[in-house]
C-alpha positions as YAML, in Angstrom:
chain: A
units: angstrom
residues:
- id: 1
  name: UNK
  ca: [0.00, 0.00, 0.00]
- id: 2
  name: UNK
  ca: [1.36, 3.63, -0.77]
- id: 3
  name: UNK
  ca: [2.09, 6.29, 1.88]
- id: 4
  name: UNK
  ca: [-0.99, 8.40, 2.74]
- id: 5
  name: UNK
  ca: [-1.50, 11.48, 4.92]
- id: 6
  name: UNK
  ca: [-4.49, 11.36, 7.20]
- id: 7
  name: UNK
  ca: [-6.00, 15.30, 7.90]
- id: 8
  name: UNK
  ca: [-8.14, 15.56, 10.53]
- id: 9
  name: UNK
  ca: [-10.08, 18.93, 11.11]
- id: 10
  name: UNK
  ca: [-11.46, 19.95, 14.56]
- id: 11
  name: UNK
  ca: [-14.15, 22.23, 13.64]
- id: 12
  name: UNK
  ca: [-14.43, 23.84, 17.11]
- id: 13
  name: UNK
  ca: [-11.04, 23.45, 17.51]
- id: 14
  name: UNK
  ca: [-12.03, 20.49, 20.32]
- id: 15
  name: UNK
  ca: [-10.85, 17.06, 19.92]
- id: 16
  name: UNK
  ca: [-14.10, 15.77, 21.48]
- id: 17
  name: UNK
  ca: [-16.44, 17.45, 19.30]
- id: 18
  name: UNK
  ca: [-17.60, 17.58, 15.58]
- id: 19
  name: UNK
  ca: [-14.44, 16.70, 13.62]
- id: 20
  name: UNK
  ca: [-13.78, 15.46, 9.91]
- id: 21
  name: UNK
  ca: [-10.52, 13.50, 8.42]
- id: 22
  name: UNK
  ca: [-9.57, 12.93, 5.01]
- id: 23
  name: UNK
  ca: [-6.96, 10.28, 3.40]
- id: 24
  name: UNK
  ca: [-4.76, 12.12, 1.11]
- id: 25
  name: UNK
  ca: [-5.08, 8.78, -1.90]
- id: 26
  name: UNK
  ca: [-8.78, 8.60, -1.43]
- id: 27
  name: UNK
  ca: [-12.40, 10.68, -2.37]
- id: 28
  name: UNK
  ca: [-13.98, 9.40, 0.53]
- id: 29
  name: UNK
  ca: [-14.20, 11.92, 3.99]
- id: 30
  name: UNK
  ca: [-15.16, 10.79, 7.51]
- id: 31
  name: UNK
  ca: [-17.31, 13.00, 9.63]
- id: 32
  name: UNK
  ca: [-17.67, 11.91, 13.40]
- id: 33
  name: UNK
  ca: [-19.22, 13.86, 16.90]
- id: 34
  name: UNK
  ca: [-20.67, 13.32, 19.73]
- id: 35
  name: UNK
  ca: [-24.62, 13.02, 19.88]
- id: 36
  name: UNK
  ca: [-24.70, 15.72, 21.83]
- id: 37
  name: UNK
  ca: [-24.12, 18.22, 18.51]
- id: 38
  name: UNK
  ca: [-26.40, 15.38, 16.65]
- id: 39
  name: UNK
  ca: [-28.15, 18.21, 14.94]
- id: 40
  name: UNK
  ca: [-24.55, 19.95, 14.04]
- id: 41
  name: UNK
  ca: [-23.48, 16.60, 12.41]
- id: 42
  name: UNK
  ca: [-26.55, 16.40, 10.48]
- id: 43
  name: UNK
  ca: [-27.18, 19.42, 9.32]
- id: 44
  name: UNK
  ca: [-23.47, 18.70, 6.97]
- id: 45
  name: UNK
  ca: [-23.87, 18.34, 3.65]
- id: 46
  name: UNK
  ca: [-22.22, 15.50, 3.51]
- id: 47
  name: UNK
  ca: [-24.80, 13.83, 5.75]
- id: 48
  name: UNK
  ca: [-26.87, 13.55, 2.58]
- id: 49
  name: UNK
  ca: [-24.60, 11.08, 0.84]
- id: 50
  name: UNK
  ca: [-25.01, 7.37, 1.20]
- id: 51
  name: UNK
  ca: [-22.15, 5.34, 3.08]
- id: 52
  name: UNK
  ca: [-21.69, 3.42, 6.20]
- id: 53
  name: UNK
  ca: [-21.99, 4.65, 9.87]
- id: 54
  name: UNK
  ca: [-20.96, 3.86, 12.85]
- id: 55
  name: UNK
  ca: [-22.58, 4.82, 16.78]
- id: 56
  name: UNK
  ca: [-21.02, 3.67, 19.36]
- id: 57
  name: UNK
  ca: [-21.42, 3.79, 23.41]
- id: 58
  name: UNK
  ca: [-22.23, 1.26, 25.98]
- id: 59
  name: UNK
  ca: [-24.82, -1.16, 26.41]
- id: 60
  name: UNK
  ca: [-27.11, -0.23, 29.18]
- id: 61
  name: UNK
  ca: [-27.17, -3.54, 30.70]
- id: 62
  name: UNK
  ca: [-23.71, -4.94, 31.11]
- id: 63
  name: UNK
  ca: [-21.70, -1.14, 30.52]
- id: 64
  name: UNK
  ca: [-19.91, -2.62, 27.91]
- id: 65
  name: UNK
  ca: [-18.49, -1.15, 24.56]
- id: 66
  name: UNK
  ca: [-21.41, -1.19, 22.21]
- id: 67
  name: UNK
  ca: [-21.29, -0.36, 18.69]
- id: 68
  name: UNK
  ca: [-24.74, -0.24, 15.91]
- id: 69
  name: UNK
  ca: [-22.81, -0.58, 11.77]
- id: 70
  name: UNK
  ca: [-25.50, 0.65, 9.27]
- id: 71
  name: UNK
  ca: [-25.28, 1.58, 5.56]
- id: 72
  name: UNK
  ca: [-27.66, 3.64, 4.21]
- id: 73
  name: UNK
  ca: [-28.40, 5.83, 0.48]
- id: 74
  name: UNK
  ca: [-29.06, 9.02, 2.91]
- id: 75
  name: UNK
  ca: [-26.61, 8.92, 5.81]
- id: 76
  name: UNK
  ca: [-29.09, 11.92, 7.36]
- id: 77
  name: UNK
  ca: [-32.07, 10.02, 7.20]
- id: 78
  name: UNK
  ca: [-30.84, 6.63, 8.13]
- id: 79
  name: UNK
  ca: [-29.16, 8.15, 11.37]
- id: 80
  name: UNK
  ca: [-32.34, 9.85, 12.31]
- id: 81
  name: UNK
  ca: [-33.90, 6.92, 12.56]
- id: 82
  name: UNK
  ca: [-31.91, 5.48, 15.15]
- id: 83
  name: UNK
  ca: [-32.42, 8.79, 17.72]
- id: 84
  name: UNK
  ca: [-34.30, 6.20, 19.82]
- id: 85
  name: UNK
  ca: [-31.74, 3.83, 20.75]
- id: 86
  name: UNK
  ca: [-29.93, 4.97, 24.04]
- id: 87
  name: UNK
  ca: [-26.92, 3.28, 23.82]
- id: 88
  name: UNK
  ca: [-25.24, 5.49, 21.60]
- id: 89
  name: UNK
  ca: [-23.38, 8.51, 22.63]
- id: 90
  name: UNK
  ca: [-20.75, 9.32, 19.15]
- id: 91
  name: UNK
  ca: [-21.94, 9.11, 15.55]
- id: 92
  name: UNK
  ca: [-18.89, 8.82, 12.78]
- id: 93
  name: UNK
  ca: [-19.69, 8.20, 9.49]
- id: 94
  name: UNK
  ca: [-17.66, 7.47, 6.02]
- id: 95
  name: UNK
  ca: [-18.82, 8.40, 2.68]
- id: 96
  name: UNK
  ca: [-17.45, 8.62, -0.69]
- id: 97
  name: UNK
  ca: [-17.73, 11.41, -3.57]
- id: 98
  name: UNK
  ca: [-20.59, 9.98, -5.99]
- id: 99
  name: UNK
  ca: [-19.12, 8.70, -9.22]
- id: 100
  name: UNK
  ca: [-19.61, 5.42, -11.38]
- id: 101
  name: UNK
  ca: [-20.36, 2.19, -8.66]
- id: 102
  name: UNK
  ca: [-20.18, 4.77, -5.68]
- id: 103
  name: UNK
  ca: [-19.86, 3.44, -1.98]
- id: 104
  name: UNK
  ca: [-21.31, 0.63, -1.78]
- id: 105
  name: UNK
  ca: [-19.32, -0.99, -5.00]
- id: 106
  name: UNK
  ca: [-16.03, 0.65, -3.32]
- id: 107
  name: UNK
  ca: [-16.89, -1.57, -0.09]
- id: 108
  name: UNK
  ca: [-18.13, -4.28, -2.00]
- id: 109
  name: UNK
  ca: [-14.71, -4.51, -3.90]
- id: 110
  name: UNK
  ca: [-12.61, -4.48, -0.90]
...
């Protein structure tokens, strides 16, 4: 695999909050933050595109690490969807620039 540079933008200049990273050798961006600036995550434009997501917490019962994986056409609407699950305290999600195949064929390909 070739050398890449990872960039990784705080947008409130806080490690812990809304924050997006880029591989220099690839189209794709990921966008991650805490639920607590859900709407701030969401209201991205890139929260529109399709790609796979990621929330993660701890399971109420046992307080272990708990993550949910989804893939969905419209990140935004997808995530919604899941404001009723508790466990969840960080959403991240990865999407790719639309072109020929998009995501899903990029995952699919491996």
């Amino acid at each position: 695999m070739p050398s890449a540079t990872i960039k990784i933008f705080l947008v409130h200049g806080d490690p812990k909050r809304l924050r997006t990273a880029e591989l220099s050798n690839w189209t794709g961006k990921a966008v991650a933050g805490p639920r607590s600036e859900f709407d701030g995550v969401l209201s991205r434009e890139e929260s529109n595109s399709s790609g796979v997501y990621f929330l993660t917490g701890a399971d109420p019962e046992s307080g272990k690490p708990a993550i949910y994986v989804g893939e969905a056409e419209s990140i935004r609407d997808r995530i919604k969807s899941h404001l009723e699950k508790d466990f969840w305290n960080q959403v991240i999600f990865v999407y790719q620039q639309r072109r020929k195949g998009g995501f899903k064929h990029e995952v699919q390909r491996g």
